[in-house]
C-alpha positions as CSV (number, residue, x, y, z in Angstrom):
1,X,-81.9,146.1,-51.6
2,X,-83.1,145.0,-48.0
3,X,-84.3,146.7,-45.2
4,X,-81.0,146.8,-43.5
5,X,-79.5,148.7,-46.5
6,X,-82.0,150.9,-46.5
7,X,-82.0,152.2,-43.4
8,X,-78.5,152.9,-43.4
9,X,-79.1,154.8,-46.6
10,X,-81.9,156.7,-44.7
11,X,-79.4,157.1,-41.8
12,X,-76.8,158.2,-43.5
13,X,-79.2,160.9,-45.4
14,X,-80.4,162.4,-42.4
15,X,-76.9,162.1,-40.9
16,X,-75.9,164.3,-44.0
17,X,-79.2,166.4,-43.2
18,X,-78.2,167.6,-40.0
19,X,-74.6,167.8,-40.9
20,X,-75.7,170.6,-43.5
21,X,-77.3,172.1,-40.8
22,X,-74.7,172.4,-37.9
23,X,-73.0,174.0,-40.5
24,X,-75.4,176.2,-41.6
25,X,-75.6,177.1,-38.2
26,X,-72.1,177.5,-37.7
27,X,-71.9,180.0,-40.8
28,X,-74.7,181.8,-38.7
29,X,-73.1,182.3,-36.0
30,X,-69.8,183.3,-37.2
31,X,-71.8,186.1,-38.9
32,X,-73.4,186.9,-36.0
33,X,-70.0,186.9,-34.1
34,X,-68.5,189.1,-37.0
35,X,-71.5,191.7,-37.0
36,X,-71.3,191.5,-33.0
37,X,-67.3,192.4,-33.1
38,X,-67.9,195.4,-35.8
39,X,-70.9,196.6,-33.4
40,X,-68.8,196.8,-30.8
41,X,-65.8,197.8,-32.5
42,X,-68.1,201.2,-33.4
43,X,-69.4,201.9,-30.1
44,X,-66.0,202.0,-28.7
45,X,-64.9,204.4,-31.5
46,X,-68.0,206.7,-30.7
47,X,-67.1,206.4,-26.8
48,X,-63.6,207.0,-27.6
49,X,-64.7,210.3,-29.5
50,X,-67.2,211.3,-26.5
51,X,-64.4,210.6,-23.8
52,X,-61.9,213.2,-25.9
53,X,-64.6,215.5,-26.8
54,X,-65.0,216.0,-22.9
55,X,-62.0,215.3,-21.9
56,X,-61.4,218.5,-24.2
57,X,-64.2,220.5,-22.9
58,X,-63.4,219.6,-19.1
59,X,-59.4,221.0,-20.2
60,X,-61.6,224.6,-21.6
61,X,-63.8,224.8,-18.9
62,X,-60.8,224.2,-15.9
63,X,-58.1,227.1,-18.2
64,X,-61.3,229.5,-18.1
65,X,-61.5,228.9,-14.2
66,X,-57.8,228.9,-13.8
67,X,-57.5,232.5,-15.7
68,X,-60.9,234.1,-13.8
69,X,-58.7,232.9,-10.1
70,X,-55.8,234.6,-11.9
71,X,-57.7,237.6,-12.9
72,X,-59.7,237.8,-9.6
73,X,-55.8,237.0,-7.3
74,X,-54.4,239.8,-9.5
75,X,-57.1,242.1,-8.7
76,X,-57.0,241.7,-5.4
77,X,-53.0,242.0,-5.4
78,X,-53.4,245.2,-7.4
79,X,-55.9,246.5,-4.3
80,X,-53.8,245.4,-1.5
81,X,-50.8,247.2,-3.2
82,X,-52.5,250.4,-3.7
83,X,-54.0,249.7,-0.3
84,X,-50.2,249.6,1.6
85,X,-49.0,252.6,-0.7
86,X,-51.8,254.7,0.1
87,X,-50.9,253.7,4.2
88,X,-47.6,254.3,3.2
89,X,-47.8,257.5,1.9
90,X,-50.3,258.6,4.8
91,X,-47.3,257.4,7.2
92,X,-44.9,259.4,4.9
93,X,-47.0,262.7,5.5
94,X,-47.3,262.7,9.2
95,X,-43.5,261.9,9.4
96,X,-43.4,264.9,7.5
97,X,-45.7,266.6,9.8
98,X,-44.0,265.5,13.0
99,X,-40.6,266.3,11.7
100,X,-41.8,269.9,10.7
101,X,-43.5,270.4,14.0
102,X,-40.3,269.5,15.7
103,X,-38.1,271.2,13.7
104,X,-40.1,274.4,13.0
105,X,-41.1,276.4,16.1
């Protein structure tokens, strides 16, 4: 064998050599990739959760707010009603009166 053939031989070895490893490293990055894609694919299923678990909490908190305006506008409805009936009724009496006064001597 000469020195020419030889050194293609040793070429061709290392060219071998660092073919094993691209693809090693190509193997290592396509895990990397594929643990990189489940990560992510969790986080966005744990944010998804935490968006709808608020999203519910934000729905209870605005009905409880919505029912206590409710609660406090029919209160205050009730009040002013009993507030014009009782003006009402005070008007109704001193009809009354003035009509008895003008009618009875």
């Amino acid at each position: 064998m000469d020195a020419s053939s030889r050194i293609l031989m040793e070429l061709a070895a290392r060219e071998q050599a660092l073919d094993a490893k691209i693809e090693a490293a190509r193997s290592a990055a396509a895990e990397q990739i594929r643990a990189a894609e489940a990560q992510a694919a969790q986080i966005m299923q744990e944010a998804q959760s935490q968006v709808q678990a608020m999203t519910a909490e934000h729905e209870q908190a605005v009905d409880a707010e919505v029912q206590q305006i409710r609660s406090q506008a029919a209160t205050q409805a009730q009040a002013q009603a009993q507030g014009t009936r009782d003006r009402a009724e005070g008007k109704l009496n001193q009809a009354i009166e003035t009509i008895m006064r003008a009618v009875l001597p």
